[in-house]
C-alpha positions as a printed Julia matrix, in Angstrom:
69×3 Matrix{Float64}:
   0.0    0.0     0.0
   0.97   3.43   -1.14
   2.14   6.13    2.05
   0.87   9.51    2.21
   3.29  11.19    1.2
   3.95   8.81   -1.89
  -0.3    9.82   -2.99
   0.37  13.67   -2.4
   4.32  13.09   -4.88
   1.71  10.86   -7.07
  -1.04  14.12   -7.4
   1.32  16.59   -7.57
   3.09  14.69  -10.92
   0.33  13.96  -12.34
  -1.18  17.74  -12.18
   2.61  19.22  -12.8
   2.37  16.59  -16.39
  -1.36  18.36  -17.05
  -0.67  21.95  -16.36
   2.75  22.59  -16.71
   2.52  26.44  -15.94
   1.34  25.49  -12.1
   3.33  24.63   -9.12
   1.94  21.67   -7.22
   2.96  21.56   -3.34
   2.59  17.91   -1.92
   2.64  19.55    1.95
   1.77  22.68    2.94
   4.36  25.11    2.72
   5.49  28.72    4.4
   6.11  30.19    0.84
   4.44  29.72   -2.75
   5.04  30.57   -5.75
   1.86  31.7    -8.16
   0.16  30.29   -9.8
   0.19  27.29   -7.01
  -1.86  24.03   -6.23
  -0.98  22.69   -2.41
  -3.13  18.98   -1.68
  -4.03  18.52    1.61
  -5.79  15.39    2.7
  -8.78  15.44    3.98
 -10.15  12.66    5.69
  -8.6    9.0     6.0
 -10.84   6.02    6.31
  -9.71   2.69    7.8
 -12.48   0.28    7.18
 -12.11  -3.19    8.5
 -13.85  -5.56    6.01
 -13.8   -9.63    5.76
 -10.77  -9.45    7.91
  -8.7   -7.41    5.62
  -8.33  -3.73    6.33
  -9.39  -0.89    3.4
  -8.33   2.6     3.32
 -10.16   5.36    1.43
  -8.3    8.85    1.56
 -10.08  11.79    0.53
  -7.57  14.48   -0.67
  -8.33  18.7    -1.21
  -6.68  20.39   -3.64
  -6.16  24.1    -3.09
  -5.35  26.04   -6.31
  -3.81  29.66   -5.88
  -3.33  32.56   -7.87
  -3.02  36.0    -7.84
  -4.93  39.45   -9.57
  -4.11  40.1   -12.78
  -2.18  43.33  -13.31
C-alpha cells in the first residue's frame, strides 16, 4: 500500500504533467510561488472488512493565484 506522502508526490506529478505552468505543493508550505496548487488530505478512512483492512483517503486540492495586473 501506497504512504501519504507517496499519494500527495503521485497528485502533484500527475497535475505538474497536465498543467505545466502550475506549481503543485505535496505539503503545505510557508512560501508559494503563483500560480500554485498545495493537496491537503482530507479525511482518511480505515475500514475493517472480511478481515482485511481498506483505506479510502479523501484528498483537497487548493489552487492559488493572484490578480491580474
Amino acid at each position: 500500500m501506497a504512504t501519504l506522502s507517496e499519494i500527495r508526490e503521485a497528485i502533484k506529478t500527475t497535475l505538474e504533467a497536465g498543467i505545466p505552468s502550475l506549481t503543485v505543493y505535496p505539503t503545505v508550505e510557508s512560501v508559494l510561488n503563483l500560480p500554485g496548487a498545495v493537496v491537503y488530505p482530507e479525511d482518511i478512512a480505515y475500514l475493517i472488512t472480511f478481515k482485511q483492512g481498506a483505506v479510502t483517503g479523501f484528498f483537497d486540492l487548493y489552487v492559488l493565484t493572484d490578480e491580474p495586473s
